[in-house]
C-alpha positions as a Python dict, from the first residue, in 0.01 Angstrom:
ca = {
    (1, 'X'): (0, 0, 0),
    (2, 'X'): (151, -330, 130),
    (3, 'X'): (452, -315, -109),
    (4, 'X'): (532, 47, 5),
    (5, 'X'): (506, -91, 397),
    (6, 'X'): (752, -377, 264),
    (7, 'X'): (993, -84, 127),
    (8, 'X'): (953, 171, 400),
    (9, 'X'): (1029, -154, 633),
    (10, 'X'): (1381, -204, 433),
    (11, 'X'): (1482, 152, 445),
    (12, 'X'): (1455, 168, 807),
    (13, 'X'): (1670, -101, 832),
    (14, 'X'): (1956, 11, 640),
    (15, 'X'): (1914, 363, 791),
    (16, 'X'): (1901, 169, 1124),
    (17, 'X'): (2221, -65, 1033),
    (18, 'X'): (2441, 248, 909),
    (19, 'X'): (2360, 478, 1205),
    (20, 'X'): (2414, 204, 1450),
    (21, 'X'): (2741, 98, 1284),
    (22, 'X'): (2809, 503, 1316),
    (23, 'X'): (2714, 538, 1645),
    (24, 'X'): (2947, 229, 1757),
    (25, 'X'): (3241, 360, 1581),
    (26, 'X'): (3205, 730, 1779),
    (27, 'X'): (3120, 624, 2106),
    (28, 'X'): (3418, 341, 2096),
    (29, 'X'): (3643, 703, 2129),
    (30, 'X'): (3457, 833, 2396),
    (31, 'X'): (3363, 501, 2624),
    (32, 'X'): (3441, 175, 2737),
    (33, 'X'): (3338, -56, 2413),
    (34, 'X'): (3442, -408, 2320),
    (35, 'X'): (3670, -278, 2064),
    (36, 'X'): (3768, 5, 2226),
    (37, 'X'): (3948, -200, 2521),
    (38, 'X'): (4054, -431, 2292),
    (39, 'X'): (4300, -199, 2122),
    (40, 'X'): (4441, -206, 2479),
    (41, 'X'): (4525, -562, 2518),
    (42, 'X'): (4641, -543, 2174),
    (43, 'X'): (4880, -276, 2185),
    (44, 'X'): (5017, -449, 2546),
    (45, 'X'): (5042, -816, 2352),
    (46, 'X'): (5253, -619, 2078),
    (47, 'X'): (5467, -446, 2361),
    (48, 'X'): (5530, -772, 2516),
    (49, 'X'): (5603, -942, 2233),
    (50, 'X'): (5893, -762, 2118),
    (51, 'X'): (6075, -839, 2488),
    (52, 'X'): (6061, -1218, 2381),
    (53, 'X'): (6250, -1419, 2175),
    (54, 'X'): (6047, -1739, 2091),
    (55, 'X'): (5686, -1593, 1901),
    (56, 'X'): (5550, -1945, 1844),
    (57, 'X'): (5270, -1853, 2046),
    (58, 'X'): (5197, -1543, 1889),
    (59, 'X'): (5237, -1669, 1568),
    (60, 'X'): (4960, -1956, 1667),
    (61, 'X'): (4704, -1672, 1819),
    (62, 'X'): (4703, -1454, 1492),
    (63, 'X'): (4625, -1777, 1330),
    (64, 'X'): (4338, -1855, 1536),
    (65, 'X'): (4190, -1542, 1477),
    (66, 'X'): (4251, -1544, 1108),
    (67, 'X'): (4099, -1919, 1114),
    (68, 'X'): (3809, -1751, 1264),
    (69, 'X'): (3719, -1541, 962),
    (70, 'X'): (3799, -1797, 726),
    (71, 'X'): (3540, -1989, 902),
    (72, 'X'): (3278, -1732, 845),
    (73, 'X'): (3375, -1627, 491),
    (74, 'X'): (3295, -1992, 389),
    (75, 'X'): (2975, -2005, 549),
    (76, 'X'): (2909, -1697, 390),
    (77, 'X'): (2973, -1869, 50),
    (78, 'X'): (2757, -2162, 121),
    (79, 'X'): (2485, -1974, 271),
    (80, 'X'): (2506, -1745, -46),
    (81, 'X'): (2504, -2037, -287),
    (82, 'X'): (2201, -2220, -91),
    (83, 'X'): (2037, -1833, -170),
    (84, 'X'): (2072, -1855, -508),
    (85, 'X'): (1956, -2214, -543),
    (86, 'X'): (1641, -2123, -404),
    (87, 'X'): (1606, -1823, -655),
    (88, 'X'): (1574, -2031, -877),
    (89, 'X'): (1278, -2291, -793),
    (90, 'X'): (1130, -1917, -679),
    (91, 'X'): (800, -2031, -848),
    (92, 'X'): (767, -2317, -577),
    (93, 'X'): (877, -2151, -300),
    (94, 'X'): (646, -1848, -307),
    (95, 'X'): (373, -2115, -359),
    (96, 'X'): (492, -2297, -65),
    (97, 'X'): (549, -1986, 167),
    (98, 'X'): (171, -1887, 56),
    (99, 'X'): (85, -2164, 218),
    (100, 'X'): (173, -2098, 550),
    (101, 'X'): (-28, -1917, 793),
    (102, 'X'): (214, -1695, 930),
    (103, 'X'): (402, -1609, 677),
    (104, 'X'): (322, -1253, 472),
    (105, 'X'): (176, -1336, 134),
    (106, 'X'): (330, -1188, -116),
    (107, 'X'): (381, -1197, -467),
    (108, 'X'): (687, -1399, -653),
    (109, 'X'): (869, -1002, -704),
    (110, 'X'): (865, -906, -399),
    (111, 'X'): (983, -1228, -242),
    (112, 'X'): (1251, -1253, -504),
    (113, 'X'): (1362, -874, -386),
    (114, 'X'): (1394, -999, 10),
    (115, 'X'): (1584, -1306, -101),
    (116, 'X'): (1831, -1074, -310),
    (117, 'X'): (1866, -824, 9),
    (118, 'X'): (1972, -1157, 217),
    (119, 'X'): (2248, -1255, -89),
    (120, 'X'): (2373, -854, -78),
    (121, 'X'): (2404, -890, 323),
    (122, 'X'): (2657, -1208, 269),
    (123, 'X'): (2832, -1081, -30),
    (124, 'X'): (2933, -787, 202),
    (125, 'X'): (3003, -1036, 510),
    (126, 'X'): (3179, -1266, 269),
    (127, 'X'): (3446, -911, 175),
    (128, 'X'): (3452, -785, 488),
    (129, 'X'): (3575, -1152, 616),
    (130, 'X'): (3805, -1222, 367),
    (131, 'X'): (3992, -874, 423),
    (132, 'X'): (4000, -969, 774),
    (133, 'X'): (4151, -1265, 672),
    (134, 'X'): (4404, -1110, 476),
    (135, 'X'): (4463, -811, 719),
    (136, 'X'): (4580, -1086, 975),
    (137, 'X'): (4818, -1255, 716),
    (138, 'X'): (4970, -881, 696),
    (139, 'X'): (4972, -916, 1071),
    (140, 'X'): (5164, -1246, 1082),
    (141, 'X'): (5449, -1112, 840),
    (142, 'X'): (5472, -790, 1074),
    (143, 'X'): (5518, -1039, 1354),
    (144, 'X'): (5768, -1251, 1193),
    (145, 'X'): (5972, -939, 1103),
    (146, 'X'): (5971, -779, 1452),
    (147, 'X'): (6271, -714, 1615),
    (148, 'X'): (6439, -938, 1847),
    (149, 'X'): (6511, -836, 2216),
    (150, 'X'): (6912, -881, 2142),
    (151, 'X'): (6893, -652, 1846),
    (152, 'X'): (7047, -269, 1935),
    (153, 'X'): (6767, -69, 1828),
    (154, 'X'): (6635, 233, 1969),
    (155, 'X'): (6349, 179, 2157),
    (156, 'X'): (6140, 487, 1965),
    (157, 'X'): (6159, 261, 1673),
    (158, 'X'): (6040, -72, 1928),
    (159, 'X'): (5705, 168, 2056),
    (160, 'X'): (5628, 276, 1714),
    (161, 'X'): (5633, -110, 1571),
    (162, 'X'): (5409, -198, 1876),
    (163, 'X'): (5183, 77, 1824),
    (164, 'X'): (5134, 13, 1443),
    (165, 'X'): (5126, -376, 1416),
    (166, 'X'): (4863, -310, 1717),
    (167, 'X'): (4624, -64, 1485),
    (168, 'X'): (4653, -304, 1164),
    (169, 'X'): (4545, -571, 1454),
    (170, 'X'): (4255, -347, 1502),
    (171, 'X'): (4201, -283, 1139),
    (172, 'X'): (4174, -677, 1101),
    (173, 'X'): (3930, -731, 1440),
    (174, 'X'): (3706, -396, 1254),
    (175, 'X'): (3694, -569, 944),
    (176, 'X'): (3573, -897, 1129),
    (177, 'X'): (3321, -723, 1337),
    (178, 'X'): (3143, -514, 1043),
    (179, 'X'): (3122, -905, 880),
    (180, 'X'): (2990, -1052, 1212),
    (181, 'X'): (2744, -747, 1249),
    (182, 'X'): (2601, -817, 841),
    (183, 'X'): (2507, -1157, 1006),
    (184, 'X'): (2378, -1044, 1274),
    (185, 'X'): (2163, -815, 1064),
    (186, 'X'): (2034, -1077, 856),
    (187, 'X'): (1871, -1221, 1074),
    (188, 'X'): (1618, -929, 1113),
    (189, 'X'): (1569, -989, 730),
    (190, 'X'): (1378, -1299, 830),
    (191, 'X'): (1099, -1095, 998),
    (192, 'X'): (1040, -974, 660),
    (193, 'X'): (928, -1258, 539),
    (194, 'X'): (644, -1237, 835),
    (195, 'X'): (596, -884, 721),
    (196, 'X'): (698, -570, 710),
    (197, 'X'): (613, -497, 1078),
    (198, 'X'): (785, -780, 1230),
    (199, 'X'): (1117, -680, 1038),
    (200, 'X'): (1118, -351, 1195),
    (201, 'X'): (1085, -511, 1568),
    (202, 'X'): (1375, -759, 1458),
    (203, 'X'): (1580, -511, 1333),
    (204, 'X'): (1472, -317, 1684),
    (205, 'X'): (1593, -652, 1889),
    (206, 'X'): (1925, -674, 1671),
    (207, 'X'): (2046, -318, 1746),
    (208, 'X'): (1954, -387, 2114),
    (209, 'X'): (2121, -665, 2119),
    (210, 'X'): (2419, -549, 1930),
    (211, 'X'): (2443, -264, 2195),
    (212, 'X'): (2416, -458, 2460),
    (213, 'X'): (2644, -653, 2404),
    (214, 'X'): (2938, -431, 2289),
    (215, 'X'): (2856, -128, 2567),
    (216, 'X'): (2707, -340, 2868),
    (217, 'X'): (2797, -695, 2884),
    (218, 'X'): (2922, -847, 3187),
    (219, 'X'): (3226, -941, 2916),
    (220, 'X'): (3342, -566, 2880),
    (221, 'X'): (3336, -466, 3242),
    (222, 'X'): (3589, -774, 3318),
    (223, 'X'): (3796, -706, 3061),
    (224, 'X'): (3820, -288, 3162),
    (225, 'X'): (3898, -417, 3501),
    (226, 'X'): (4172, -690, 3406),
    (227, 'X'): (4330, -382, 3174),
    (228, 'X'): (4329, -216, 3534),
    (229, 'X'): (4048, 46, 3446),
    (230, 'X'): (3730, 114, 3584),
    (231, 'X'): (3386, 27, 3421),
    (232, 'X'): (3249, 308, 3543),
    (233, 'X'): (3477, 601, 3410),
    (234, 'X'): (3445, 596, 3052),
    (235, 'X'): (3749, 752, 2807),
    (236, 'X'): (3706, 1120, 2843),
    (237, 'X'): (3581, 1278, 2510),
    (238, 'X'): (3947, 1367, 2281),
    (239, 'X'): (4171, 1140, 2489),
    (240, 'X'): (4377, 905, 2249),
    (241, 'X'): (4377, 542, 2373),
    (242, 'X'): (4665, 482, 2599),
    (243, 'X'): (4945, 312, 2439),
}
């Protein structure tokens, strides 16, 4: 009976992770979101970039951001190799974690299987970064080949650059944010380890968290109002994202 709490505890959380990642993606189309005004100031950077000659800068931002998940595809690595190493003197860590009052005996199986869902979470972090990574090196030879404000080109051609280097942009910051959400989600795997119980109430806290963050932070209202938009009217339901 304990084992199938331990179980029913784990499918609640992937059902809980792919419905919340679901749920994000939809209502970023019909409401203010993190990513949703994002794609605003991205498409607005790409605009402006093609009126100026000199893209050092922009050139140095897309590197910061691919630095970024370069940062936390190697911390994925370590934290996945630390994993592993601990697999592997399993014998005296389930010994050592039976030890402890407040942590859910269990037997060497079962602690093996919660340690394996934490490696799966970081191999998926770990690929979702490093696409990021290379979606942003895409992004950097886009920038290097846009066109210059003294070239004669029409300016169709200009908005439909803008508007596509923008979306691979996007592409990039999605592929960052599913990695940054696996860690975030990992961290309710810990409450397993207290039991089953206390990883459904982390998992709980995560999505909260995760909501709150991307749908009602202070963050998000001041960057809807420095796009010149209100917090309060959210993007009617159909209407494309203004380019």
């Amino acid at each position: 009976m304990l084992h199938l709490f331990d179980w029913l505890a784990l499918l609640v959380f992937f059902t809980s992770w792919v419905v919340y990642t679901r749920y994000a993606s939809r209502e970023a189309k019909r409401r203010h979101s993190l990513s949703s005004i994002m794609h605003h100031f991205r498409v607005d950077w790409m605009h402006r970039l093609l009126r100026r000659e000199n893209r050092v800068a922009d050139m140095s931002a897309v590197g910061n951001l691919e630095r970024n998940s370069a940062f936390f595809a190697s911390s994925c690595l370590f934290v996945v190799a630390g994993l592993i190493t601990v697999l592997a003197a399993s014998e005296q860590v389930v010994r050592l974690l039976n030890d402890i009052s407040f942590v859910q005996p269990g037997t060497k199986a079962l602690w093996e299987a919660k340690v394996g869902v934490l490696v799966a979470i970081y191999v998926y972090a770990f690929l979702s970064f490093t696409w990021s990574m290379r979606q942003f090196g895409f992004l950097s030879v886009m920038i290097g080949s846009a066109p210059t404000p003294s070239e004669t080109i029409a300016d169709s051609v200009k908005k439909d650059f803008s508007v596509h280097t923008a979306k691979v942009m996007d592409l990039a910051g999605k592929q960052f944010n599913l990695g940054l959400r696996a860690v975030y989600f990992s961290l309710a795997v810990i409450g397993w380890f207290l039991g089953p119980l206390w990883f459904v109430v982390l998992t709980s806290v995560i999505i909260g968290v995760l909501y709150r963050r991307e749908f009602r932070s202070t963050t998000l209202k001041e960057l809807v109002r420095a796009r010149g938009l209100d917090p309060k009217q959210d993007i009617a339901p159909g209407r494309k994202v203004e380019e």
